[in-house]
C-alpha positions in Angstrom: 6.6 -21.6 -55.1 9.2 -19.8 -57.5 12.6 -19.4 -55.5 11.5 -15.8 -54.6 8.5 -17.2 -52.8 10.9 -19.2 -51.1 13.4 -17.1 -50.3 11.2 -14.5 -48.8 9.5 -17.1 -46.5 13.6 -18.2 -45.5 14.7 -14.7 -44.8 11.6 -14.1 -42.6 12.7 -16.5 -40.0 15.3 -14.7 -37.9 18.0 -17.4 -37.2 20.5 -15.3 -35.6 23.3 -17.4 -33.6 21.1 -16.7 -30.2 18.1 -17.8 -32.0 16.5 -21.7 -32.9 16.2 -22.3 -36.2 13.6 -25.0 -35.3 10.6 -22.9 -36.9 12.5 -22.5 -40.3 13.2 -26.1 -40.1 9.8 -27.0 -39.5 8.9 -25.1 -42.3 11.6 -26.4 -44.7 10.1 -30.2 -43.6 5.9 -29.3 -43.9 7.1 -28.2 -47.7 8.8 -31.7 -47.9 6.1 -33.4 -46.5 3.6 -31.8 -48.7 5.9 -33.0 -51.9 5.8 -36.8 -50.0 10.0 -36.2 -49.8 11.4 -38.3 -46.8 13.8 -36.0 -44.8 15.9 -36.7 -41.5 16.3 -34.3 -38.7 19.7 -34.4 -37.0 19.1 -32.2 -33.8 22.0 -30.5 -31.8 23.1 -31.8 -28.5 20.7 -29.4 -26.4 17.8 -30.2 -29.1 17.5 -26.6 -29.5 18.7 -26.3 -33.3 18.7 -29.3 -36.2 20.4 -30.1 -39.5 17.8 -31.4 -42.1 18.9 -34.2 -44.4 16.8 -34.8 -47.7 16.5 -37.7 -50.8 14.9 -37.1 -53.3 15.5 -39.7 -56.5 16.5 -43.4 -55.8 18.3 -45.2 -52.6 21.3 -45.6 -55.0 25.4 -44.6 -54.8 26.0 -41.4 -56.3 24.5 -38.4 -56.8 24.8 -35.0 -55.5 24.5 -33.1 -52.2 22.9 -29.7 -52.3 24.9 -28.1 -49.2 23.3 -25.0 -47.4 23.2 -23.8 -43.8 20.3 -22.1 -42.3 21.8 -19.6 -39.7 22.3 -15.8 -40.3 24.9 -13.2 -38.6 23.0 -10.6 -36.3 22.0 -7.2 -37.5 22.9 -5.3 -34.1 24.8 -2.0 -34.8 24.0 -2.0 -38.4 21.7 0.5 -40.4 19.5 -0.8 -42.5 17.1 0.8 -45.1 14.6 -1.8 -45.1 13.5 -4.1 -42.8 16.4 -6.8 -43.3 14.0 -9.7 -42.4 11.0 -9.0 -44.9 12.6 -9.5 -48.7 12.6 -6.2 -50.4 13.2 -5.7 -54.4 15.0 -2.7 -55.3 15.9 -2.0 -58.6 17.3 -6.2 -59.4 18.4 -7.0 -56.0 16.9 -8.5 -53.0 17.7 -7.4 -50.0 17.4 -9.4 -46.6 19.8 -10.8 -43.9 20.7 -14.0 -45.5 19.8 -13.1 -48.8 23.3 -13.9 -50.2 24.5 -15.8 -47.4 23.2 -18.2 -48.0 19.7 -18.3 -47.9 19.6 -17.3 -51.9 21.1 -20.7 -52.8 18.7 -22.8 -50.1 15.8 -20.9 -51.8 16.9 -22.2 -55.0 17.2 -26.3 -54.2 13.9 -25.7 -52.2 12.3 -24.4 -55.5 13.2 -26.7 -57.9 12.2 -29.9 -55.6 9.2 -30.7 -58.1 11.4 -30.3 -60.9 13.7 -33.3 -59.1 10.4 -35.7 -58.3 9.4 -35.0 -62.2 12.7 -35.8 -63.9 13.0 -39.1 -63.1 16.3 -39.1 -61.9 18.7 -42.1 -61.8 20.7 -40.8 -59.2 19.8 -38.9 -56.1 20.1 -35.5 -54.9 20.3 -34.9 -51.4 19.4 -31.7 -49.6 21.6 -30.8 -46.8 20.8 -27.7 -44.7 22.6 -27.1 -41.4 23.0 -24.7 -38.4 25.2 -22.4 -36.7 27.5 -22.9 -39.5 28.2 -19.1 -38.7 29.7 -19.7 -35.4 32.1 -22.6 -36.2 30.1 -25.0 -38.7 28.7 -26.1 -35.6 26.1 -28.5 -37.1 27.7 -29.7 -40.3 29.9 -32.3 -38.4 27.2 -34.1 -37.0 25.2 -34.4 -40.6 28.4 -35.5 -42.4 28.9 -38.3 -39.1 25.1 -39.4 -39.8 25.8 -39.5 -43.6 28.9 -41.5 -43.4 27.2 -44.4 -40.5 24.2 -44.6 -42.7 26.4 -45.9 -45.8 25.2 -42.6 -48.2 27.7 -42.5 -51.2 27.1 -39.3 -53.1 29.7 -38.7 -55.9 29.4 -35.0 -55.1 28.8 -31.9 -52.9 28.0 -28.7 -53.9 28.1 -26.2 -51.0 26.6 -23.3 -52.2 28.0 -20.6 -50.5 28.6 -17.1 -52.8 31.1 -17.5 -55.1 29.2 -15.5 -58.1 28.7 -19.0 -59.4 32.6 -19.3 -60.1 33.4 -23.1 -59.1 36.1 -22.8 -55.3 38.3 -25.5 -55.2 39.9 -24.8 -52.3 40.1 -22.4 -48.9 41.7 -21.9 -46.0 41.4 -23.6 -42.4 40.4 -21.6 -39.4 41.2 -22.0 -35.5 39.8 -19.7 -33.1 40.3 -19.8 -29.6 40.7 -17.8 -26.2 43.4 -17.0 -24.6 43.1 -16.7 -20.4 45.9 -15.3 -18.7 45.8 -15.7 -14.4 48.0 -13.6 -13.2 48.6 -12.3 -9.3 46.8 -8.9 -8.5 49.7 -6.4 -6.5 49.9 -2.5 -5.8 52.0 -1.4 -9.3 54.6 -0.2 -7.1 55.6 -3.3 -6.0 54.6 -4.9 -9.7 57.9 -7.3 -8.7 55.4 -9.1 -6.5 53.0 -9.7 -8.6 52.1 -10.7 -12.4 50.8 -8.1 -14.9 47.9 -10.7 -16.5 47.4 -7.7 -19.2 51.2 -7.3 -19.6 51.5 -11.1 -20.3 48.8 -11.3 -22.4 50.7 -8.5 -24.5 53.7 -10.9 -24.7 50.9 -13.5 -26.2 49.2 -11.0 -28.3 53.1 -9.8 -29.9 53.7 -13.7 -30.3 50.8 -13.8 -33.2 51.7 -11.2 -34.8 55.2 -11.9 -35.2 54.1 -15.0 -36.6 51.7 -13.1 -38.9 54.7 -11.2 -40.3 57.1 -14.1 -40.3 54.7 -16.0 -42.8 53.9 -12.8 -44.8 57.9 -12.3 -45.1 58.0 -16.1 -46.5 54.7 -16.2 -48.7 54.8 -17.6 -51.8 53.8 -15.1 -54.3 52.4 -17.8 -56.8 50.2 -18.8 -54.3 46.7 -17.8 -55.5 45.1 -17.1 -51.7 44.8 -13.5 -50.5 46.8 -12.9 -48.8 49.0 -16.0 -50.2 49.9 -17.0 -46.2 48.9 -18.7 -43.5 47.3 -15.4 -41.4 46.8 -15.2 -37.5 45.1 -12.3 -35.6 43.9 -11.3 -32.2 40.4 -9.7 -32.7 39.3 -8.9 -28.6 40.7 -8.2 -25.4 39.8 -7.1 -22.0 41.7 -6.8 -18.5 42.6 -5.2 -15.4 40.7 -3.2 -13.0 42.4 -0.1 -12.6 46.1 1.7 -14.0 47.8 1.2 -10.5 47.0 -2.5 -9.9 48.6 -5.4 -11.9 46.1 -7.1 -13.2 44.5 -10.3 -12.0 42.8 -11.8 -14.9 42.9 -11.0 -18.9 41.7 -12.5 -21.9 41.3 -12.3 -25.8 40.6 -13.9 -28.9 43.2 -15.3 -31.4 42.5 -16.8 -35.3 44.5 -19.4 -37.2 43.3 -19.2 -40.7 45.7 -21.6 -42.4 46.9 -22.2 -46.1 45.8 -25.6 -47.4 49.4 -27.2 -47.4 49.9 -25.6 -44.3 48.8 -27.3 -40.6 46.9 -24.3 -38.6 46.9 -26.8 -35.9 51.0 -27.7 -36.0 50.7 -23.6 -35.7 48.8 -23.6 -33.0 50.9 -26.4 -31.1 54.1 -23.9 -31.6 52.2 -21.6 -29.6 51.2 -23.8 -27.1 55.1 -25.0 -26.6 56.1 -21.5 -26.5 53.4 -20.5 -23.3 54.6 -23.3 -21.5 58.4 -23.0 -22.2 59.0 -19.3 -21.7 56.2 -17.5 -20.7 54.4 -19.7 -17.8 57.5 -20.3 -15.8 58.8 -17.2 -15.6 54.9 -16.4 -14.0 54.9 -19.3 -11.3 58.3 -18.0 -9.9 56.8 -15.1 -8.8 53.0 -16.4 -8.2 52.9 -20.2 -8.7 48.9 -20.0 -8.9 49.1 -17.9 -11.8 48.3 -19.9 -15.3 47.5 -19.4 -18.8 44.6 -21.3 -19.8 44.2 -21.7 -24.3 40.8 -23.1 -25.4 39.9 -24.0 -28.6 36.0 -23.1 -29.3 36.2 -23.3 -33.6 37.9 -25.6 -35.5 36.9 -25.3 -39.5 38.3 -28.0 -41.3 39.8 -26.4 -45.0 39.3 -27.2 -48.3 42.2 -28.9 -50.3 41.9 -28.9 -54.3 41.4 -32.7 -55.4 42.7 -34.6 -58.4 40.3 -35.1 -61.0 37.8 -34.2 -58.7 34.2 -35.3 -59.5 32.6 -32.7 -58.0 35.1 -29.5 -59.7 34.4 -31.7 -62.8 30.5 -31.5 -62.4 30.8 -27.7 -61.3 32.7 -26.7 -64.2 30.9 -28.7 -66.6 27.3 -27.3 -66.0 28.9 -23.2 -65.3 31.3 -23.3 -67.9 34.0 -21.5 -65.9 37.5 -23.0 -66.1 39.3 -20.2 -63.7 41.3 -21.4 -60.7 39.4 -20.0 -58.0 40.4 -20.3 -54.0 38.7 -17.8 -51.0 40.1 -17.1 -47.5 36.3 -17.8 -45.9 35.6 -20.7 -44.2 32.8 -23.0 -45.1 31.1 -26.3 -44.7 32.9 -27.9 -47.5 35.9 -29.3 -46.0 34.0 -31.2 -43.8 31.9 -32.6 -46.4 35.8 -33.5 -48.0 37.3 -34.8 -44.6 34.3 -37.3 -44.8 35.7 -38.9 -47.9 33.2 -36.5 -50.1 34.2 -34.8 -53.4 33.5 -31.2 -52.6 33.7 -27.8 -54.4 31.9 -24.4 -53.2 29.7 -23.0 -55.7 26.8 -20.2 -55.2 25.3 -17.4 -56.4 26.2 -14.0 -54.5 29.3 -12.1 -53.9 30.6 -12.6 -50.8 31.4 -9.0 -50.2 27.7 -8.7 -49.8 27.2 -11.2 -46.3 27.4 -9.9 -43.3 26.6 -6.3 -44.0 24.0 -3.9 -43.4 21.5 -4.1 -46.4 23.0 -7.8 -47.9 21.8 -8.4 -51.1 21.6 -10.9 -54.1 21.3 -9.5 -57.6 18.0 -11.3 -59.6 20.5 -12.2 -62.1 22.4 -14.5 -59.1 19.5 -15.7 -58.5 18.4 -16.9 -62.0 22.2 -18.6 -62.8 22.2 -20.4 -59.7 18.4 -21.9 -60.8 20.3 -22.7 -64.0 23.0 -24.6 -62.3 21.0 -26.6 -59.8 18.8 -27.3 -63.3 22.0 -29.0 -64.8 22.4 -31.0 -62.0 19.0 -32.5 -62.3 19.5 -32.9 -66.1 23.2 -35.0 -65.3 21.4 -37.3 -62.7 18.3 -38.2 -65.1 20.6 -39.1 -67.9 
């Protein structure tokens, strides 16, 4: 099957957040199976979803790990002109819900599997395609646990998520979490007897974004991120029943996406100190049930840039690009780094392409990334 083939089977399985992913991983492992490659499944904790974990070449230190994930964003809201899970060439691009991210790159490893079992390689390469990476990189943790108890010492990990092939050394952290504020439902009149959850909330809300323009105020221009500081934003929030009552309850969501050399968590922890000191007491005067409850739901580890990396080396070696190259996305990769694994991002795509209606990867992506993994193959049967 040429990558196409491949990628047009992927895209066809719909693995939306609410959906399993269990039918595209079947698939992925009947393929395997039919090319006699062992592979591990590494199911979630409700058994609904699984990681798949892949050798191909010899039980041996070294080697590379081909890092994917499997899910897709939903299409609701969005307009498509084609069906967005049947593959459709127009022109040289492909378009498809996943197509660039990231299902382009997974195509790819898939199709070049029995160019790996011919090339006699000394030195593995390892297939590693997760879940719900979309929602938190929800499945990557538990592959890079398994990997790390079962001894496997590849010298590298490529996480292929689009970069237009340009080798990403490093991006930023990201904490998201909600923020419940309990506060004691009055008649507005008499607003001094109660607590305004919305009105607190506001307070909460203003806290974040005077952080945000503290560390814009303070960013290092030389700093190649954009934007070159540590960012925090409140995406949702709902309250209140109606304009003449304080509000009882209210909630919305905050981001942390932090710098490398910065601690999204120590941020966080500032946050936490300041609810507690002079926000929460001021409630419980007036309404001592009243609370404000912070809980964390995504915690994506960032990428740092390494010294003499193995895995930048490898990148650069077999792409030719030399650039110094950073994103504000999350991915999987500093995982696969917090795990004691030399990691760099590299994929074919743009990601200005994922998560919009009619995503597409150009042919031309498609061909370079087939290039790259080829490379890799080449390196590990020297």
């Amino acid at each position: 099957m040429t990558p196409k083939d491949i990628l047009a089977k992927l895209v066809s399985f719909p693995t939306i957040p609410a959906v399993s992913n269990l039918d595209l991983i079947g698939w992925v492992g009947d393929y395997l199976a039919r090319h006699s490659v062992p592979f591990t499944l590494i199911p979630s904790p409700d058994g609904t979803k699984a990681n798949l974990f892949a050798t191909i070449g010899p039980d041996v230190p070294g080697g590379v790990v081909l890092s994917g994930h499997t899910d897709v964003v939903p299409v609701d809201g969005q307009t498509w002109a084609s069906d967005p899970f049947t593959l459709t060439l127009r022109g040289d691009k492909l378009y498809g819900r996943g197509t660039c991210d990231m299902k382009g790159f997974d195509a790819v490893a898939l199709a070049l599997v029995p160019d790996m079992l011919a090339a006699g390689l000394k030195r593995p390469i390892h297939l590693a395609l997760s879940y719900d990476e979309e929602i938190g990189c929800l499945g990557a943790p538990l592959m890079v646990e398994r990997m790390v108890a079962d001894g496997l010492r590849p010298a590298a990990v490529i996480v292929g998520e689009p970069s237009r092939m340009k080798v990403v050394s490093a991006h930023k952290s990201g904490l998201r979490y909600w923020v419940k504020v309990t506060g004691k439902s009055v008649h507005s009149s008499r607003i001094d007897t109660g607590v305004s959850a919305v009105m607190v909330a506001a307070r909460l809300v203003t806290w974040h974004d005077d952080r945000l323009r503290r560390n814009a105020a303070q960013a290092d221009k030389s700093n190649p991120f954009e934007p070159p500081y540590t960012t925090l934003h409140c995406g949702t929030i709902e309250g209140g029943t109606a304009p003449n009552i304080t509000a009882e309850h209210c909630r919305f969501t905050a981001e942390i996406r932090a710098i490398p050399s910065e601690d999204g968590e120590a941020l966080l922890d500032e946050f936490r100190q300041f609810v507690d000191r002079d926000v929460v007491p001021e409630m419980k005067r007036i309404a001592p049930e009243s609370r404000v409850d912070i809980d964390v739901w995504t915690s994506v580890k960032g990428l740092r840039p390494e010294d003499n990396g193995v895995a930048e080396a490898l990148a650069r070696r077999l792409t030719g690009d030399n650039g110094t190259h950073v994103v504000a996305y999350g991915t999987e990769g500093g995982i696969f780094q917090a795990g004691g694994y030399s990691t760099v991002v590299c994929g074919p795509g743009d990601i200005a392409q994922a998560h919009q209606a009619d995503e597409f990867i150009e042919e031309g992506e498609m061909v370079a990334a087939e290039r790259f993994v080829r490379g890799i193959i080449a390196e590990l049967a020297a």
